[in-house]
N, C-alpha and C positions, 0 to 999 in steps of 0.2 A: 164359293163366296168371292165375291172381288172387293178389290182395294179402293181405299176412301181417299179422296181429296180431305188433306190437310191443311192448313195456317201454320207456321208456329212464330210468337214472338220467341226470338233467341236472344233474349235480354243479357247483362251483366249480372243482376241481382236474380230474376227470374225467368223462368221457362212458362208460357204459356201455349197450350197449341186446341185450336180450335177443329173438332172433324164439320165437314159437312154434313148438315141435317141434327148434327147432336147439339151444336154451339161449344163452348168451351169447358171443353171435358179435362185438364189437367191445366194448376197450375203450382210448380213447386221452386224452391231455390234452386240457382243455377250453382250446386255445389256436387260435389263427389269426393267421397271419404277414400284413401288406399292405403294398402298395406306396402309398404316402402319395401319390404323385405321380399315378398312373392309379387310384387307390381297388380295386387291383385285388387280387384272393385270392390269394397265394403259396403258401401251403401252410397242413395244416391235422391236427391232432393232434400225434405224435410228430414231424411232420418241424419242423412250426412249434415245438414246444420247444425243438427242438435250436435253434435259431436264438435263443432269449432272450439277451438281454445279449453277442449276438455279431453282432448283424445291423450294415449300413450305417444313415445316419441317416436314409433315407428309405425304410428298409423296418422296420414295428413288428410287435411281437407283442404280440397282445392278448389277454385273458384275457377275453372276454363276459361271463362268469355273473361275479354278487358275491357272498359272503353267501347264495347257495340261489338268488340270484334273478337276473333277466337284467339288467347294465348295458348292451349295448350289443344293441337288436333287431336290428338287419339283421347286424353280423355273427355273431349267435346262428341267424338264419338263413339265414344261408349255410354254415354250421359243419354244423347242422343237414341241409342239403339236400345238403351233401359227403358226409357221414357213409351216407345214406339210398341215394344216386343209387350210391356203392359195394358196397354190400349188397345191390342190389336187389331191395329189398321190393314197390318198384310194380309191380301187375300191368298188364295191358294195358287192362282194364276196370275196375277199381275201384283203390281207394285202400287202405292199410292202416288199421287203427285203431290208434291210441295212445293205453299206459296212462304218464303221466311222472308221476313224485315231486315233490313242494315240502316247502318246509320248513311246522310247526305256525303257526306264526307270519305268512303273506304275506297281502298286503294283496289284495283283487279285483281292484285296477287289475294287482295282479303275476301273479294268475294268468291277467287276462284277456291279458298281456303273452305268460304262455310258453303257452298256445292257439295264439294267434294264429301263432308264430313256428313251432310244429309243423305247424299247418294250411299255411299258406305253402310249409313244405319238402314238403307231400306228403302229410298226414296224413287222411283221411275223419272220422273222430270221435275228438275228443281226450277222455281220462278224467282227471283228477287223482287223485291220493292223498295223502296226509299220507305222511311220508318213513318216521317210527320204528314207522308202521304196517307198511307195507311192509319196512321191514327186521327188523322181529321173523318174520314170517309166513316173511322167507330165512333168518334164522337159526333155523328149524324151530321155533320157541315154537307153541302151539296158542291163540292168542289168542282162539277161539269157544267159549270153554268160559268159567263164569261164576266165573273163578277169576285174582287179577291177576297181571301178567304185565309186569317192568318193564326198559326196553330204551332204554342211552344210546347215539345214536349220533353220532360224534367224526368229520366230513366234513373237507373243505376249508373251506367259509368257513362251516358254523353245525354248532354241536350243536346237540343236539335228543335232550331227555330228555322217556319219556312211560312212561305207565303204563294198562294194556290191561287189558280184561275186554267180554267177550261180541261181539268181533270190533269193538271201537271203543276212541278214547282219553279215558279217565276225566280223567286231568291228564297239563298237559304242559305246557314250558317251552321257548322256543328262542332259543340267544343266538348271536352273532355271534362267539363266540370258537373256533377250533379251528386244524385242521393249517396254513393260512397265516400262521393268528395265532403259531402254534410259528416257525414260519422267520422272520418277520418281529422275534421277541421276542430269536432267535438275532442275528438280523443287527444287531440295533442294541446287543445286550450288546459283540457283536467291537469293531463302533462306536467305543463309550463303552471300553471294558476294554484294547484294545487300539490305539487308532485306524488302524482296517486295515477298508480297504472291500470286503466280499464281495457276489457277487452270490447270487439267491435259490436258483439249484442249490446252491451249493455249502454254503447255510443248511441244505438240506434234506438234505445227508450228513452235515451233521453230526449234525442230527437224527436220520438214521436209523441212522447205526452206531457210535457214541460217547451220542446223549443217552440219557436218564434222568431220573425224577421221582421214584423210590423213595430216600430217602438210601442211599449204603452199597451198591446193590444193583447197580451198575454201573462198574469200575474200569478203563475204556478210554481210550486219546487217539487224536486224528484230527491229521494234520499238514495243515495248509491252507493258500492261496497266493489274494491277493488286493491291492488295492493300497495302500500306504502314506499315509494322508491328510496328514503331513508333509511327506513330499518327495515323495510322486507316482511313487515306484518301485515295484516289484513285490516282496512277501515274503512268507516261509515264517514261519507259527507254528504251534504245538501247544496244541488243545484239550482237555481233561479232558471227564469225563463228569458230575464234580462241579461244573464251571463251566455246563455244559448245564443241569442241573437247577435252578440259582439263577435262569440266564434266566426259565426258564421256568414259576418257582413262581407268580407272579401271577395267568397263563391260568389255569394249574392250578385254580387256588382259586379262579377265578370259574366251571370246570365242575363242582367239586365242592359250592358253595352253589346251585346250578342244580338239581343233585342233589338237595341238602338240602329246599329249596324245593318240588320235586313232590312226593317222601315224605310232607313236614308237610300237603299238601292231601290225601294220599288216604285213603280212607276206612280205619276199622281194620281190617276185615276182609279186605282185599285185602293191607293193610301186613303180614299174618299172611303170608298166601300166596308174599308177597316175601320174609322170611325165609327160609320152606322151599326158595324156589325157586335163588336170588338174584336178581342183576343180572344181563342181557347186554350187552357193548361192541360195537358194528358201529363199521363205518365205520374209513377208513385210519389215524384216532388210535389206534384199541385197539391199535396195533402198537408204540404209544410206549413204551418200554420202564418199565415199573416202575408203568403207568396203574392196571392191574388191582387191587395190592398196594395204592397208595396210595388207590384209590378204599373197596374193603374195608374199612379201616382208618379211613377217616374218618367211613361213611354205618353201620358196623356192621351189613354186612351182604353175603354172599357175593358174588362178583363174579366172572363168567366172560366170557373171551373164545370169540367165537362161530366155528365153525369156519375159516370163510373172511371176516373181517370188510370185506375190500374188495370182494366181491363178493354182499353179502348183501342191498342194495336191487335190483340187478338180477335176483338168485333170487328175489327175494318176486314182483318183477314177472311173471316165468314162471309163478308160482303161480296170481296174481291172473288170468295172460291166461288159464292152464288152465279158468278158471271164468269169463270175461270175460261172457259175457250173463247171470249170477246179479246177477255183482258190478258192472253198467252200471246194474242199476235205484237202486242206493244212491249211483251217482258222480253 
């Protein structure tokens, strides 16, 4: 048996990895539960979520990736080598090759960081890509045509806003604020607004079936139960869709000048082609309710979300692996 060319997005939030010929065969949280006392693996993806802010105090759930990039390497690979040794990509003679996503922005020592941590779990030849590359090419944009082609994509811990022509990125901007930055912006508004301590699931429903960032455009409440930082009891309150949106105006408006920012650098004649074309949103933000509207509205200028936006850097990567010895000479 030989080994398969892989994809994998190596998200903040999530691990996605694409094989060749199968499409995208896993996708779970980027977390790992361990026993503090034996440094031993407990579990890892969904079973290790379930476990956040419920486990004993010597067993932790850790989140490896920060920001696009790895905080913690060993258990990035061991997450890593979990994920691989399930799937069984290694053949009996050879290694797989892998193509993984970073963000615009990582430093050498960060990429020489997640090589290395692929290599380790099994990997023959690691490829990099820039992220907003790869995920315009899954969100079907034709980036090798000499016409610009501009694509923000809203992760777990970075956007990353770029602007494409002739299968490369012209400008691009990548900041630190996206979908953890939402939960975390949730959790301390409850904090502060109500003094009721939630933990970060319960940040991220409220996010996802109550918030909103379009005024007006969203008129639901969530009832949620967390604990009382006065007296240390447990209670019920009701969230608005309009209190979600105040949290979360600041993130907002630091992806939307991020926005602004790449437009002002790119050249006119592409900034024409962006008009005609619009914008694309990848990534599990575009799902934020009211992003698309308020983003239109502010950059003046079309805004579409891409069909499948949480799974559009791991399609790009099926694309990339479809062509992988064209696309090795340029990695």
């Amino acid at each position: 048996m030989f080994a398969k060319d892989i994809g994998i997005d190596l998200g903040t939030a999530n691990v996605l990895i694409h094989v060749k010929g199968k499409g995208i065969v896993l996708n779970e949280p980027a977390v790992v539960a361990i026993d503090k006392k034996t440094n031993k693996v407990l579990a890892v993806g969904e079973e290790a979520r379930r476990m956040v802010g419920r486990t004993p105090g010597n067993i932790i759930a850790i989140r490896p990736m920060k920001d696009g990039v790895i905080a913690d390497f060993d258990t990035t690979e061991a997450m890593l080598t979990h994920f691989m040794d399930r799937l069984n990509v290694k053949g009996f003679w050879s290694k797989p090759r892998i193509l993984i996503c970073c963000p615009t922005n990582i430093t050498s020592v960060e990429q020489k960081a997640i090589r290395q941590a692929a290599e380790k779990a099994g990997g023959k030849k690691i490829y990099l890509e820039e992220e907003p590359k790869v995920s315009a090419i899954g969100a079907g944009m034709d980036i090798f045509q000499p016409s610009g082609n501009m694509v923000i994509d809203i992760g777990g811990g970075t956007t990353d806003v770029a602007v494409l022509s002739m299968g490369d990125i012209v400008t691009s901007e990548s900041i630190n604020i996206a979908g953890n930055t939402f939960d975390n912006d949730i959790n301390q508004f409850i904090k502060k607004e109500y003094k009721l301590l939630i933990g970060e699931r319960t940040a991220e429903d409220i996010k996802l079936k109550v918030g909103s960032v379009y005024p007006s455009s969203r008129n639901e409440q969530l009832d949620i139960r967390g604990r009382d930082l006065a007296t240390g009891l447990p209670r019920t309150i009701t969230v608005h869709s309009e209190e979600v949106g105040r949290a979360l105006q600041e993130s907002i408006r630091e992806i939307v000048q991020a926005a602004r920012n790449v437009l002002e650098k790119t050249p006119p004649e592409l900034s024409a082609d962006i008009i005609d074309r619009g914008i694309f949103l990848s990534g599990g933000g575009a799902l934020l309710h009211g992003v698309d509207q308020l983003l239109a509205d502010e950059l003046k200028v079309p805004v579409f979300i891409s069909d499948s936006p949480l799974d559009c850097v791991a399609l790009g990567t099926g694309i990339l692996l479809e062509n992988i010895d064209k696309v090795a000479r340029h990695l």
